[in-house]
N, C-alpha and C positions, 0 to 999 in steps of 0.2 A: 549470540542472540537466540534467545529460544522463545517460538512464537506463541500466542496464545492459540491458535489454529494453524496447524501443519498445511493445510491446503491454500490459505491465504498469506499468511504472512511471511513472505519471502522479502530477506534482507537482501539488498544486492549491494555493490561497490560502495564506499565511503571515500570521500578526499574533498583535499581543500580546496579544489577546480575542478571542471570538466575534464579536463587533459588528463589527470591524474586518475578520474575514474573509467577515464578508459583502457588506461594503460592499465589499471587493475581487472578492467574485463577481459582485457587479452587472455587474464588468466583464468578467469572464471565461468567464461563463457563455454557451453559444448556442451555433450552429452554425459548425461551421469547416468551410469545403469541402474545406481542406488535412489533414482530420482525421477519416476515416468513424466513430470511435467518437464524435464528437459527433452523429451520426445520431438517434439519439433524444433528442436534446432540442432541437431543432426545434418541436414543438408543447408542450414541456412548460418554456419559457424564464415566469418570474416577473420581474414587473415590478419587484421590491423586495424581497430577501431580506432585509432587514432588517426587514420586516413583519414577519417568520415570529419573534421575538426576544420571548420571554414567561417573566417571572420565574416565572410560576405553572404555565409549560408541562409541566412533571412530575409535575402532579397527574393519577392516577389510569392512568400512562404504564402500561404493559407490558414489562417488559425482561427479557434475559436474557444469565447468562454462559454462556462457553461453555467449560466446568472442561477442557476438555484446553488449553487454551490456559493454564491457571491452574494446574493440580495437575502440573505436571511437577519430573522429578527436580534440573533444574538449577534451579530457581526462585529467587531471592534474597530467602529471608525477608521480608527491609526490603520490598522491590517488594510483597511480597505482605500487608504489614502496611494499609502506602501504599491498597493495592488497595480491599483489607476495610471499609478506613475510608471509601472513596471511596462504595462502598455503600451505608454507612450513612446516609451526605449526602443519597446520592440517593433513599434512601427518607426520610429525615425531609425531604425536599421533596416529598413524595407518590407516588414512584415504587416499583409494585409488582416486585418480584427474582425468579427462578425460576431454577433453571439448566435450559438447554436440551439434551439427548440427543440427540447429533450424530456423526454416524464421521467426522469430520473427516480422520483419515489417511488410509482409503481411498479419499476423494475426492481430495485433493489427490494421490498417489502416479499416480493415472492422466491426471492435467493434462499432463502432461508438463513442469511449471514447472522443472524444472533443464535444461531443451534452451538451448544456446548459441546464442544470434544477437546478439549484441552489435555482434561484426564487420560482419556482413551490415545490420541496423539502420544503422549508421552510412554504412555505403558509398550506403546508397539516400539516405540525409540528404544527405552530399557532393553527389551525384551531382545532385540538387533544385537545388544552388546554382549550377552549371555552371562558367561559367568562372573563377565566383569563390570554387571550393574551392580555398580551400591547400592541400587534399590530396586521395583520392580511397581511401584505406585506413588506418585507424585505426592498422593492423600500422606505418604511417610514422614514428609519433609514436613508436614501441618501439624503432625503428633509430635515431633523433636522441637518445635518454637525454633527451630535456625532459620531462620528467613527474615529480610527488613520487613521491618513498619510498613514500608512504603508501597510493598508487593502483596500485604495481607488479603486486601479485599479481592483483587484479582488472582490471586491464586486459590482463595478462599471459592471465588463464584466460577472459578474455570473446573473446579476437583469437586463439584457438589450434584452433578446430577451422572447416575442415578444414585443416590445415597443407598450405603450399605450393599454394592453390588461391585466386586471388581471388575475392571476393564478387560484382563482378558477372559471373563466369562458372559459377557455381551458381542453383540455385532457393533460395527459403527453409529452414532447417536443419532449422523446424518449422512447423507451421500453425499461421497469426493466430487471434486473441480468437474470430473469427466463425465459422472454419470449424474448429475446435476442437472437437468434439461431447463429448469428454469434459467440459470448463471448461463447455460452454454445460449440460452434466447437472449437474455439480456446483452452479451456479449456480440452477438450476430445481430442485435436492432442499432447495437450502438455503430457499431462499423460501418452497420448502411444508411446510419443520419450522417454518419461524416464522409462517406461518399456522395451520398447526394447534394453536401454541402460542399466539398471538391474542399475537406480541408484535410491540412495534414496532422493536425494534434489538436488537442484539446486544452486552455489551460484554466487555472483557480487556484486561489490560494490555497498551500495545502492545510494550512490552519487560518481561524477567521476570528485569531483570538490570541492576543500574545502570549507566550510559555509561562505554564504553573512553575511558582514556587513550588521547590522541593518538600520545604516543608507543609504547603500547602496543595499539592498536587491533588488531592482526589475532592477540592474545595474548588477550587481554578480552572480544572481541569475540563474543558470544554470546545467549540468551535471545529473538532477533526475531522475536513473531508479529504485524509488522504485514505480512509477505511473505505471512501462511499463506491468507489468506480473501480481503481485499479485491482484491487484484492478479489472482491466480488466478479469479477469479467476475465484475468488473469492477461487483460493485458499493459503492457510495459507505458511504465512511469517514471519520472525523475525528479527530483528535487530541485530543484536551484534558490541561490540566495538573492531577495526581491530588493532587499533592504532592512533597515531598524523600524521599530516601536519604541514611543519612548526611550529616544536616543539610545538604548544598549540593548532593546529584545530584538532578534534577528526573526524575518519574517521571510516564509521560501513560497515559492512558485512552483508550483505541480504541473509538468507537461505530459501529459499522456495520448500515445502513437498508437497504432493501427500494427496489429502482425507481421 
């Protein structure tokens, strides 16, 4: 997986159940000295996340959605039928629903989450590898044409600012996770809406729009609130599978938890 921003897009565990990505976090979790956002969890590494795996873990839970994420104008019915039902699952396993009252937009619009660093992210990657980068500017891969179809535009708009200036003779385009002060507010407002709401997680579909055709993908391509909260705030999220669209589009539930 190579992200289009190093500070937000962090791939974690894949598999076909829960069970199974935990048994993959066993391995991935901990500190990486190559990695400061693994910084906090140095003292907070568990010996067994598969401990944590209880059919009955939803009794008496707290949750909440977060209806701007859920009540917009593009929404895909089906996803939203998908959604409702998911709900209902989750409270006939004991799980108390609320929706939670959140300015989600004006958090997110002062992150500065659309600043480009793509280019620059990848030059300090290269540059890591020494002499064993094949390249040393991502803009190389755009002059050779080896690249799909399907990656043009976004590699095209992640390598284009600032034109004609290479990354490593600039500073960062925008400031990291850390020194962010708006991401770290956004972060710190949202922790203490869901304390005040005594909930444990948050949830919304992570897409509000069933999956683009490959070959239509940058046409289709729409509905993703799994960019809006967890990447911007940096904290932990997960996927899970809600149900179908149109009987074969898989449509997943985004839960996202507190530090």
């Amino acid at each position: 997986v190579i992200p289009l921003a190093f500070d937000r897009d962090i791939a974690g565990p894949m598999g076909r159940t829960v069970e199974d990505v935990a048994r993959v976090f066993n391995v991935l979790a901990g500190y990486d000295p190559a990695d400061p956002y693994t910084e906090d969890g140095r003292s907070r590494r568990e010996a067994d996340y598969t401990s944590f795996l209880d059919r009955e873990g939803l009794t008496r839970v707290r949750l909440a959605v977060l209806r701007e994420l859920v009540d917009t104008e593009d929404a895909d019915s089906a996803v939203i039928r998908v959604f409702d039902t998911a709900l209902e699952d989750l409270q006939a396993l004991g799980a108390e629903i609320i929706d939670l009252d959140f300015d989600l937009e004006s958090q997110l619009s002062r992150t500065g989450m659309f600043c480009r660093r793509f280019r620059y992210d990848m030059s300090q990657y290269l540059a890591s590898l020494g002499t064993d980068a094949p390249l040393d500017d991502v803009v190389e891969v755009l002059e050779t044409g080896q690249f799909s179809a399907h990656a043009e535009t976004g590699l095209r708009n992640g390598s284009e600012e600032p034109p004609g200036v290479h990354p490593a003779d600039r500073d960062p385009p925008c400031p990291g996770y850390f020194e962010n002060e708006a991401r770290q507010a956004y972060k710190s407002e949202l922790i203490a809406a869901m304390e005040a709401a005594g909930i444990e997680a948050i949830i919304y579909p992570s897409w509000t729009s069933p999956p683009a055709q490959i070959t239509r993908g940058r046409e289709e391509y729409r509905g993703d609130n799994s960019q809006r909260v967890a990447p911007a705030t940096g904290l932990p999220a997960i996927t899970v599978p809600m149900g179908y669209t149109y009987q074969d589009y898989p449509a997943g539930l985004q839960i996202l938890g507190r530090p």
